[in-house]
N, C-alpha and C positions, 0 to 999 in steps of 0.2 A: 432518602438522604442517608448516606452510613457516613462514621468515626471512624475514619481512617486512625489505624496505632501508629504511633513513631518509636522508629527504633531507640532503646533506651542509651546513651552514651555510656560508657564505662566512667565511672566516676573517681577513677583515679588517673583520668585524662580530661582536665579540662581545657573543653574547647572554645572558640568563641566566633564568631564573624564569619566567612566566608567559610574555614573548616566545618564548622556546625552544618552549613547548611546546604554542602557537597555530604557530609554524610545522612541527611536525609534524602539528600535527591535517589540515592540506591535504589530505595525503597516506593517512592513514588510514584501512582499510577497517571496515567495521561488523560485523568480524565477532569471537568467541569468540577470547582468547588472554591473554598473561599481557607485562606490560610490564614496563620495569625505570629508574627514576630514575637517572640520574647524574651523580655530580658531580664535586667538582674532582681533576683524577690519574686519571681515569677511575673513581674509586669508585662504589660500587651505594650511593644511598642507599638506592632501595627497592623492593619486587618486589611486585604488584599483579597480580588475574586479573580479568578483565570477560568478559560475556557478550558484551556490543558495544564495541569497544576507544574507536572513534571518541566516542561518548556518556560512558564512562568519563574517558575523560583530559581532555574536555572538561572535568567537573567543575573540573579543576585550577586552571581559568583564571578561577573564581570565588571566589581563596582566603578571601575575606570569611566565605563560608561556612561553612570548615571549621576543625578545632579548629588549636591553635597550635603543636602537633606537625606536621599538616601546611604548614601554612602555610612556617615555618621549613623542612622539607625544598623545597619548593616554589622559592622563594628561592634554595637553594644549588643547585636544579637548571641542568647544562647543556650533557646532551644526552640522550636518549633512545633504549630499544632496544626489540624486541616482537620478539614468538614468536606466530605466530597459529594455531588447533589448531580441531580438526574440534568439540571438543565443547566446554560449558562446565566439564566435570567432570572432563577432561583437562586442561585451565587450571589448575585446580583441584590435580590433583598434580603438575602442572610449577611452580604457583609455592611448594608446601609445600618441592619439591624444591632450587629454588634459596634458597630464605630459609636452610635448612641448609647451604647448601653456601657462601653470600655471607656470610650473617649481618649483614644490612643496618643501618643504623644509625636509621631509623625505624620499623622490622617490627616488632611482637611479636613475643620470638624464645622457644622452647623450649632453653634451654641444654643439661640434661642429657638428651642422646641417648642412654644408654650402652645396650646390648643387654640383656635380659632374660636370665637364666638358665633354661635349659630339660631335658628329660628327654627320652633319644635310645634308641630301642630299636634297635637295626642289623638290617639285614637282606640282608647281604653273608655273613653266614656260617653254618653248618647249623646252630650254636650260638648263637643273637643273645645279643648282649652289655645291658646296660643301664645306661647312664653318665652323668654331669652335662655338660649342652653350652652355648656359648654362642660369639653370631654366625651365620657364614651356613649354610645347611643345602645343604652341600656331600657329607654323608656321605651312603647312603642307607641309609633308615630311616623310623621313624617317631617323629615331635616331638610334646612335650607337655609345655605352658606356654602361656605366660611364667608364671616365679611370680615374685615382688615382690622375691625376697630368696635370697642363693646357702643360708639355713640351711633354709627352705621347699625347697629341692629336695635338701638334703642327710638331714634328715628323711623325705621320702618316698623318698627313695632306701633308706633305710634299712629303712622297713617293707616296700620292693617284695623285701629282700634277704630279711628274716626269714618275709614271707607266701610269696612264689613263687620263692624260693633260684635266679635267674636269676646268672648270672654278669658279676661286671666287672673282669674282668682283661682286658687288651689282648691281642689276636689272637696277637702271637708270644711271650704270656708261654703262654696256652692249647697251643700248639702244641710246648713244651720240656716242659711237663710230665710228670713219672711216676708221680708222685702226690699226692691232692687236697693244698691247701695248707689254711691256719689256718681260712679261714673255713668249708670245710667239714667241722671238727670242733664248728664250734662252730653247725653248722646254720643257716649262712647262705647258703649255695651248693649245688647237686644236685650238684658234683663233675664236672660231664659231660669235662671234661681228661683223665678217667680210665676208659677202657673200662667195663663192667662195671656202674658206679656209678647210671647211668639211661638208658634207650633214647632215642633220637631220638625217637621219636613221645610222650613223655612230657612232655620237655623242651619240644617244641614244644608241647604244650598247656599248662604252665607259662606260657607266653614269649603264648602267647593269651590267657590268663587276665588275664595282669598288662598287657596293651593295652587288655582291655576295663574292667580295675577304674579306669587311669588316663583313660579314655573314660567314669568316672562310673557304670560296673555293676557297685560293688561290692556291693551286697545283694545280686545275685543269684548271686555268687560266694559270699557267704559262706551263704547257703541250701545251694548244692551241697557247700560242703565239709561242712558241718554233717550232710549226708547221707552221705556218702564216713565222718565221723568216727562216726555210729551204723552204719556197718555194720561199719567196722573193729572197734568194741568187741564188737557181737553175735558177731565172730569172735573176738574173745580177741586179736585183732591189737592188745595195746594200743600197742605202742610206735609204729606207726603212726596209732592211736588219737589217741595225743598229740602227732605231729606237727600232725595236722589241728587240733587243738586251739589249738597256738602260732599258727597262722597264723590261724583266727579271731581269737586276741586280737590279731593285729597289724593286720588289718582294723578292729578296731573301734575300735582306738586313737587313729587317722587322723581315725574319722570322730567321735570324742569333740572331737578338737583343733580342730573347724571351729568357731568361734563364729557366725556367721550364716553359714548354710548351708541357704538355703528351697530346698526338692526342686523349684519351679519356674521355677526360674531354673540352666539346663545351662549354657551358653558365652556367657558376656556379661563387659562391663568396666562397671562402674559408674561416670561421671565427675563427678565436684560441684566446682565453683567458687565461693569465697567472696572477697569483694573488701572491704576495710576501710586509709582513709588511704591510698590510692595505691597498697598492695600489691595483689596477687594469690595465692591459694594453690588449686591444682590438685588435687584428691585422685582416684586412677584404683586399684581393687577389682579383680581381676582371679576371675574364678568359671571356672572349666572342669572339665569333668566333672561339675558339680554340687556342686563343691568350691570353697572360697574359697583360693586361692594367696595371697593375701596381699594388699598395696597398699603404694602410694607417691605421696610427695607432690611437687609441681614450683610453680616458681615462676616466673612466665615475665618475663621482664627488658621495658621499655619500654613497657610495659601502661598508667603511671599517666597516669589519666583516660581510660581508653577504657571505652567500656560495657561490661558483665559477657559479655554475648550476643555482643560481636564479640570479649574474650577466649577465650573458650571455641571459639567457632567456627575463631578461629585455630589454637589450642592442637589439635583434634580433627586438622585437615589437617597441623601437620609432627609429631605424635605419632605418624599412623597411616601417613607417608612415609617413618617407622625401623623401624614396627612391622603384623605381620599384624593388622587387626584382625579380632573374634570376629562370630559371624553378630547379637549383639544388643548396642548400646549403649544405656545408660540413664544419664540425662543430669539433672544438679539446675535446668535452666532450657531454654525454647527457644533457637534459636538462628533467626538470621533465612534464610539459606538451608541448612534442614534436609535438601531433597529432594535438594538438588545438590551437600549431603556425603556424603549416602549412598547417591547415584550413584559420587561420586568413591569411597569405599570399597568398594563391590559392584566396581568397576575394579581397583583395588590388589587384593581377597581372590579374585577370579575366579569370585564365588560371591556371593545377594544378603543386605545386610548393612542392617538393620531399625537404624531413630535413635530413640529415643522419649524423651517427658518425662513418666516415671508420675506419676499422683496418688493410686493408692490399690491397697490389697495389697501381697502382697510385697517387690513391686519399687520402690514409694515407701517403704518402711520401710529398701528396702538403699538407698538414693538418701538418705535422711534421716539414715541414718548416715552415709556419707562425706560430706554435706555437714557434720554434727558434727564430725568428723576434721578437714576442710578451717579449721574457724574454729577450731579449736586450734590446728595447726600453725600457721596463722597471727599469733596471738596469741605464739607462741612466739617466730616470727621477728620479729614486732614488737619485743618484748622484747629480745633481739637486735640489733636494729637498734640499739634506744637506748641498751644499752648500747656495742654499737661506737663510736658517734656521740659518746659520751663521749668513750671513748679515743683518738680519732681527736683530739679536742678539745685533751685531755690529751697527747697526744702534737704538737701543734700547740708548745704551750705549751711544751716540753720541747727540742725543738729550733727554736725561733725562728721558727716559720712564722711566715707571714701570713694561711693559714685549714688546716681539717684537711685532712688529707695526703686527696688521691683514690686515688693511686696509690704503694704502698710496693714499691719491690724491694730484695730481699737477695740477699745475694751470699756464695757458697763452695763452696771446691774440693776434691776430693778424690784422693786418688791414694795409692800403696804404694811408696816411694823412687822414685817420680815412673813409674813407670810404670802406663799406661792413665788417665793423668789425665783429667779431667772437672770442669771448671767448670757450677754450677747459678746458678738463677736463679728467684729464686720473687716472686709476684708480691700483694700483698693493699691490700684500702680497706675501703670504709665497710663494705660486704657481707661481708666474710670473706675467703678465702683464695680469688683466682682461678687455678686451678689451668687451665684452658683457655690463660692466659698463659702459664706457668712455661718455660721456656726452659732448655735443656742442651745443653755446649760440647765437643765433642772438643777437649781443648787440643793444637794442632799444634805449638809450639815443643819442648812436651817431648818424652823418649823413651818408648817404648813397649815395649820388649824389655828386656831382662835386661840388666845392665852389662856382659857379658862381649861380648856384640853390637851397644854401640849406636853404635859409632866409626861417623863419619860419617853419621848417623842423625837431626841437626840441624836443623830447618827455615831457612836463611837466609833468605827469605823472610819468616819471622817471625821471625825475629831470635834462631834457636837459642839453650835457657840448656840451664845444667847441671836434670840431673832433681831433683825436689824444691825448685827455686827456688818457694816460695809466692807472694814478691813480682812475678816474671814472668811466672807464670801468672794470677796478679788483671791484670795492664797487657795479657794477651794478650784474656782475657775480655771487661774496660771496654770495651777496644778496638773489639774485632768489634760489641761491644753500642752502644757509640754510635757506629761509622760506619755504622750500619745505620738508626739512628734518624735521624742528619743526611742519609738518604739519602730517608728517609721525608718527613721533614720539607719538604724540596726539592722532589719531589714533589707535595706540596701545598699551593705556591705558598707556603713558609717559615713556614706556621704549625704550631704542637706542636700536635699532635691527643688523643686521650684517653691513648694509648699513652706519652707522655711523662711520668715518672716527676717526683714532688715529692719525693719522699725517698728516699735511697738508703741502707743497711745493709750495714757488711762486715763479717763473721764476723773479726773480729780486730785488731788493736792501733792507736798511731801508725804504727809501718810501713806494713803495709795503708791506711791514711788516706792518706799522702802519695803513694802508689804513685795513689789515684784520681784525688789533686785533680790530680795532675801529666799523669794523661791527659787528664781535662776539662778543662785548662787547654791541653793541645796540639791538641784539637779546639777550643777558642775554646767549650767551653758553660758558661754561666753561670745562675747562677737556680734551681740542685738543691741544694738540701743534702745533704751527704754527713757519718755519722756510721761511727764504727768501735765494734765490741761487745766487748770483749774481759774472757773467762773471768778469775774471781778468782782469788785465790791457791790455788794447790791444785787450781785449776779448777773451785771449787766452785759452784753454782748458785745464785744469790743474792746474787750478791760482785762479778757482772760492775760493769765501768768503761764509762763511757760517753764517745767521743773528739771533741773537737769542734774543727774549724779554730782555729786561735788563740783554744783555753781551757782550762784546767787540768782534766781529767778528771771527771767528776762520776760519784757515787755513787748511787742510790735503795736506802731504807729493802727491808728483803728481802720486805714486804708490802704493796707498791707495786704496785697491780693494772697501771699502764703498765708495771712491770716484768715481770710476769709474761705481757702481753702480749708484750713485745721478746723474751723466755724463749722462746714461743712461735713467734715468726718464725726466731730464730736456730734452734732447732729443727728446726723445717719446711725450710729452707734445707737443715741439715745432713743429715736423712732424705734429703731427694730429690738430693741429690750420691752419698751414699753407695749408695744403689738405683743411682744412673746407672751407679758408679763400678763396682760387682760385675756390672750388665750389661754393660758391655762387657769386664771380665774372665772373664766366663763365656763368651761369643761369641768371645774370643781364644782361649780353653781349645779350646773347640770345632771352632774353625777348623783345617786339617791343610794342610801345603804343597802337597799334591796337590790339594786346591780352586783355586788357582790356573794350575794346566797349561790351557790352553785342548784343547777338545772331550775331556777328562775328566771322564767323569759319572759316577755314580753307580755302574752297573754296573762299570763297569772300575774307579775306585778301590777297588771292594769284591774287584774279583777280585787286585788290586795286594798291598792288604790281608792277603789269606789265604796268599798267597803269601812276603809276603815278612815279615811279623806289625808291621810299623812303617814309616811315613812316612821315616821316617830310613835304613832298610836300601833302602829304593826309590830314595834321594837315592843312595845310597852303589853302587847296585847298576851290574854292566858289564851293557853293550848286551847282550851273548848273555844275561845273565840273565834282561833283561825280556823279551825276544825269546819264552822259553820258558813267562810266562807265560798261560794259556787268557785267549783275548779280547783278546789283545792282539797287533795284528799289526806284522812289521817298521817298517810308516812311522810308527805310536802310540808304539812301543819307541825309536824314532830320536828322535821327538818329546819324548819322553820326558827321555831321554840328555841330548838337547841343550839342555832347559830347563835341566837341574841342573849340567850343563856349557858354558856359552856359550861358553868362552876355546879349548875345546878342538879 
């Protein structure tokens, strides 16, 4: 892969659009790579892969041609970057890779990336464990997934516990033990923590068993136990009899629970795309082992008016750049460069990965279901949509706009007599709730320790308050939030970009009100409505006040659907302050002063530890003390000493 340079422009010509990117073609070689639009502030509008770059980008300079999505990106172009790569199909996951990584504002983008839940058998210890995992496959083991849903992997987790009584207790819980815990009275576990209870070689075919049933060979496991189970009885062995018996019924339970589950179809994803008004709805089946895991639906943002076939084509490449994909995709449409996705995907899986569009058998009847799936969920969101579209309407109306709000942020803080405060920041429009936006503040003016320690613990800087000031911590938040934006703004060349908020929401009274207008008023921004929400008498739900720059508070009926939305935001606000608020007091909990001594790691505060039974006796302790403890030599001891004594 080389960086191709781009010719520098003279900068006492500026260029823009079409000019721009006639004079990079000059320079351009014909070869395989992936380009990148930019615009004003150095922004990525957009990331693009060609087989011939020089032929691709020429395109551009005939914008007549193309739709008015590009056009418009085209226009705001002005400058240009490229990455040139040995293959087409390498292009192909360098550009899936930066569209996630840029998240361009003309791309098709796939928003929810979030990792799959998966099942982890270990294979680090003589006893493999078998757990719920998710993200990178950093343990070693063996992985099996994705399933659609963390209750799909919590459910087969469960019959893995009841058929093949494998263990999932964490290695040093295994290792204290002296005798089986709860689950192996209750015949969910073989016990193996416990001498006696079942030999290595038993265990380990357990732990074999339960790799191949999750690999889709459960008939032929439950054939052998069903063997194992007549000979037990012909032995009078009944109570082993009836183990074997439970663990058929948990086999069979599994495979009751699959509703399409065609025995010719092992490791595939199914993907159907339905397109209606502009949306898009993505439905992806996941089958492994012969089993259907589950499915999920996506929506891919910036899609409207592009053809079905270059939706889906996009959607395949940054899908399968988060995700392993399976050796067989089955697909509700073609798409226009089939061969050279599933080049690029045989590249990402290491191994070659088959693209098809069936029409008939199986694999069209499972393809004709998630396309079904597809134009539901869709319909759903539609519905959705219009109802938002209302409220957005309605809430227009409500506070004075001049069209519905695109972008709604709330605001509220949390904290425990001011210490470990945290201001949040939630963010929602026509779509719903943009949780990719939401934004969370370590407030620095407050304190963060205990009242008996916070003397001189003040930010001057920020303009130290007393802990628990609400109103100081709303003027610290505002604060950081809109010089951040007028920095944004600056940037690109003074105009408010999508990021600039039409309405603002503060979790509580006139005070809070006047606390924002007065920062937006010492930042000079004008043009936001700012309203304050504040709880009814009692605090009751339904009774809130609504506060508006010079006007008498106003009331809605307690079955006022814009209320019950505002209900909802303030809400949402208050959930995600309060999650931020107990994370960083659990991370304070956790934190020990020995984590701060430099070259103090692990091993020696553990040996500090044992020694001295608290961080606090090690604060407290003389040199000859630490001196004497193992692993810790004179100059670590000295270093030690003199952390917790500097004056001395």
């Amino acid at each position: 892969m080389d960086l191709e340079k781009e010719p520098s422009p003279d900068p006492n010509v500026p260029l823009v659009g079409v000019e721009v990117i006639e004079r990079y073609l000059k320079t351009l070689p014909a070869k395989p790579g992936v380009y990148r639009m930019v615009g004003d502030g150095g922004k990525v509008l957009y990331v693009g892969k060609a087989k011939n770059l020089k032929k691709r980008v020429a395109s551009y300079t005939k914008p007549d041609r193309q739709s008015i999505r590009i056009r418009r990106m085209v226009a705001q172009t002005q400058a240009m970057e490229f990455v040139t790569t040995h293959t087409e199909a390498e292009a192909l996951l360098l550009e899936a890779n930066l569209i996630k990584k840029l998240a361009p504002r003309y791309n098709i983008l796939l928003r929810d990336d979030k990792s799959f839940p998966e099942i982890l058998v270990t294979s680090t210890h003589d006893y493999p464990r078998v757990l719920k995992h998710r993200g990178a496959h950093k343990e070693k083991g063996d992985y099996f997934g994705p399933f659609a849903s963390v209750w799909a992997v919590n459910e087969t987790l469960t019959i893995l516990q009841r058929a093949f009584l494998l263990r999932t207790c964490s290695d040093s819980v295994f290792a204290n033990r002296t005798r089986p815990c709860l689950l192996y009275q209750i015949k969910r576990c073989s016990g193996p923590c416990v001498d006696g209870n079942i030999a290595g070689s038993e265990y380990a075919q357990l732990v074999d068993e339960a790799r191949q049933f999750l690999q889709g060979k459960s008939q032929d496991i439950q054939k052998r136990l069903a063997v194992q189970m007549q000979t037990a009885s012909e032995d009078l062995d009944y109570e082993s009899a009836a183990q074997f018996r439970d663990r058929i019924r948990a086999l069979t339970r599994i495979q009751q629970h699959q509703d399409i589950n065609p025995g010719t179809v092992v490791d595939a994803d199914v993907v159907a795309l339905s397109q209606k008004n502009g949306l898009n709805c993505v439905q992806v089946f996941f089958f492994r082992g012969g089993r259907n895991f589950g499915n999920r639906a996506y929506f891919p943002a910036q899609a409207k008016g592009e053809e079905t076939s270059d939706v889906l084509e996009a959607f395949l490449g940054q899908f399968y750049a988060a995700h392993l994909p399976p050796r067989e995709v089955l697909l509700s449409q073609s798409i226009p460069n089939a061969t050279l996705v599933a080049d690029a995907l045989a590249v990402r899986a290491e191994r070659k990965v088959k693209l098809s569009h069936p029409s008939r058998g199986d694999r069209a009847a499972l393809v004709a279901h998630a396309l079904d799936n597809a134009r539901e969920a869709l319909a759903r969101r539609a519905a959705e949509y219009a109802s938002q579209e209302h409220l957005m309407e309605e809430m227009a109306t409500l506070f004075g706009l001049d069209a519905p709000p695109n972008r709604i942020e709330v605001y509220d803080n949390s904290h425990v007599s001011g210490t470990h405060a945290v201001g949040a920041m939630i963010v929602a429009g026509p779509e719903g709730f943009r949780k990719n936006a939401y934004r969370k503040f370590n407030i620095r003016g407050a304190s963060n320790v205990p009242a008996d320690e916070r003397l001189g613990e003040q930010n001057e800087d920020e303009g130290g308050y007393s802990p628990g000031d609400d109103y100081a911590m709303m003027r610290e938040v505002l604060t950081r939030r809109f010089k951040r934006a007028l920095k944004d703004v600056e940037d690109q060349g003074g105009t408010r970009g999508a990021e600039w908020p039409d309405l603002l929401l503060i979790d509580g009274g006139k005070g809070q009100l006047g606390v924002v207008l007065e920062v937006l008023k010492e930042l000079g921004i004008e043009g936001v409505t700012v309203a304050g929400i504040a709880k009814g008498p009692d605090r009751n739900a339904g009774r809130e006040r609504i506060f508006l720059p010079g006007q008498a508070p106003k009331q809605l009926q307690e079955r006022d659907q814009v209320l019950y939305f505002i209900q909802r935001l303030r809400d949402e606000a208050h959930r995600f302050a309060i999650g931020t608020h107990r994370g960083r007091r659990l991370k304070a909990q956790q934190h020990s002063k020995l984590d701060d001594i430099p070259s103090i790691g692990a091993k020696r505060k553990k040996a500090l530890l044992h020694h001295f039974g608290s961080a606090k006796s090690v604060e407290e302790a003389g040199l000859v003390d630490l001196e004497a403890v193992d692993g810790i030599s004179k100059a670590t001891a000295k270093q030690i000493y003199d952390w917790f004594h500097p004056d001395t």
